[in-house]
Steps between C-alpha positions, in 0.01 A plus 500: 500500500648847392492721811674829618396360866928351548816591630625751697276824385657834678236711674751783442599855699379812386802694510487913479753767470628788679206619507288223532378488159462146360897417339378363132841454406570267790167309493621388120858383638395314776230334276700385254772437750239232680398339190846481372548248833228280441176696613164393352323790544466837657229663722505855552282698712476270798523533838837489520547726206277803748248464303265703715740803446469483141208699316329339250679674229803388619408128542434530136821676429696223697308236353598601122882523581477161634298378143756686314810368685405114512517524102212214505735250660304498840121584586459815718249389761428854682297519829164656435431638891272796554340694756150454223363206312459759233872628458599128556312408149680824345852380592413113386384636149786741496750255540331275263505777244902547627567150331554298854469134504278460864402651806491452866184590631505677851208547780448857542724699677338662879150318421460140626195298544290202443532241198230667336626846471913353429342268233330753308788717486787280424226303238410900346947519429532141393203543254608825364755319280548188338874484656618227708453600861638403775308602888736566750385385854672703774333505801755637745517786275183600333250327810307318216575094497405306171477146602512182238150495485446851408787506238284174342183725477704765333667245279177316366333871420839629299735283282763771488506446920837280426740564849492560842810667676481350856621764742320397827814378637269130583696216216162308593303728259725451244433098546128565527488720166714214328263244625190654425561657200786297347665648155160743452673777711856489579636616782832711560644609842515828580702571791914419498534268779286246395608436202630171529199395751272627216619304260533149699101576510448565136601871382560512170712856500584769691435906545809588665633786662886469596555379137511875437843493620591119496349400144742159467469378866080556505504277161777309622247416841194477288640244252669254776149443666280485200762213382479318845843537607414590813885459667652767276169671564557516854845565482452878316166562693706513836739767347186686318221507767666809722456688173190348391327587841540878365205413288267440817548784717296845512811680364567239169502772284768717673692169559480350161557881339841455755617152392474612140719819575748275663549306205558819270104480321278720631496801787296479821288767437095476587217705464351630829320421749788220409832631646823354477642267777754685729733526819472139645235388284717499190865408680328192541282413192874590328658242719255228449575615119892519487565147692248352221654645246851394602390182552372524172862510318615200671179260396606688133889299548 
């Protein structure tokens, strides 16, 4: 079955300027820069990209330099989050009009409630288009839950429903989505230190965040625990988890934004009320960082 639902797909940084303007110029390097290291696909405008911060001209903006910079090798997947089902449908049909390959379909930001109301709005984005969507379930985050049997209502009322991004932190949904719904929807994790638990229940990909920075060692993970061999697995998770728990923490952003400035691509800047990590905050997010990364070089030799 052809699928854009595999690999490692980066849920990648917004990253600004001086000024905090959106950095165009960067967003194409590190694009191509991620899919020149094996990256299947990339997703703008998601959390971890701030996408609250961003208007919705500027999603739009974004999510054509990302079209334009993939060169049709990869799908752009963008988030489609709003604070109104009704500029949620405009940014799924503008992205759709922007030439991107899927999207990931978001509760509403502020607004959470009962099955009823969440159904109708994610089912008003995922209808809008006839792209591939993916719902991302985030619980922790957004305060709405969408359990296996909800995604199978979804599923049966839109063929284009074709992913899940599991970010509730629980592997057992990922096992109950697989057994319930089998190859109709497949399921991807969606936070970094689960990864490998993920896919011993069934993922079939992953939205990553630290890949912004560590593009061969995310794929590198990835592809040692979708092929079952689980030792060398095991052996690179122990080094990577300190830097994958960056993804899980009220701060990722600000972390992940530091770990990419650490390895020379990207700058730690965030849009407010984001603000960067200081004093002791940041001495020791930098140390948990540098002893990684020096570690790094000698599982390189």
């Amino acid at each position: 079955m052809t699928t854009i639902w595999q690999g490692v797909l980066p849920a990648i940084t917004t990253p600004f300027d001086e000024k905090l303007a959106i950095d165009h110029a960067f967003v194409t390097k590190h694009v191509r820069w991620l899919i020149s290291n094996g990256c299947k696909g990339i997703i703008p405008c998601g959390s971890l990209g701030e996408s609250a911060t961003l208007s919705f001209e500027e999603k739009v903006a974004l999510i054509k330099t990302c079209v334009a910079a993939t060169e049709g090798k990869v799908p752009v997947i963008p988030g489609i989050a709003a604070l109104s089902t009704d500029e949620a449908v405009r940014l799924a049909k503008a992205a759709e009009a922007a030439g991107c390959g899927g999207l990931m379909v978001l509760p509403p930001y502020v607004y959470s409630s009962d099955w009823r109301e969440m159904k109708a709005h994610v089912a008003a984005v995922i209808g809008a288009t006839k792209l591939p969507c993916m719902l991302y379930n985030n619980p922790p985050a957004y305060k709405t839950d969408f359990v296996a049997e909800q995604v199978a209502e979804l599923a049966a009322e839109f063929p284009n429903l074709q992913a899940v991004k599991e970010s509730s932190g629980d592997s057992r949904r990922v096992t109950a989505l697989v057994a319930l719904l089998g190859d109709r929807v497949r399921v991807g994790i969606g936070l970094d230190d689960m990864v490998c638990e993920g896919v011993a229940a069934g993922a079939e990909f992953w939205v990553a965040g630290t890949v912004n920075a560590l593009p061969k060692e995310s794929i590198a993970q990835f592809e040692l625990a979708k092929a079952g061999r689980w030792d060398e697995a095991r052996a690179l998770y122990r080094w990577h988890l300190p830097l994958l728990r960056l993804d899980t923490v009220v701060k990722f952003v600000q972390l992940i934004k530091l770990l990419q400035e650490e390895v020379g691509m990207g700058n730690s800047r965030v849009r407010p009320p984001r603000l960067e990590v200081i004093g002791a905050e940041r001495e020791y997010a930098l140390g948990v960082i540098r002893t990684a990364l020096k570690e790094r070089e000698k599982l390189a030799a």
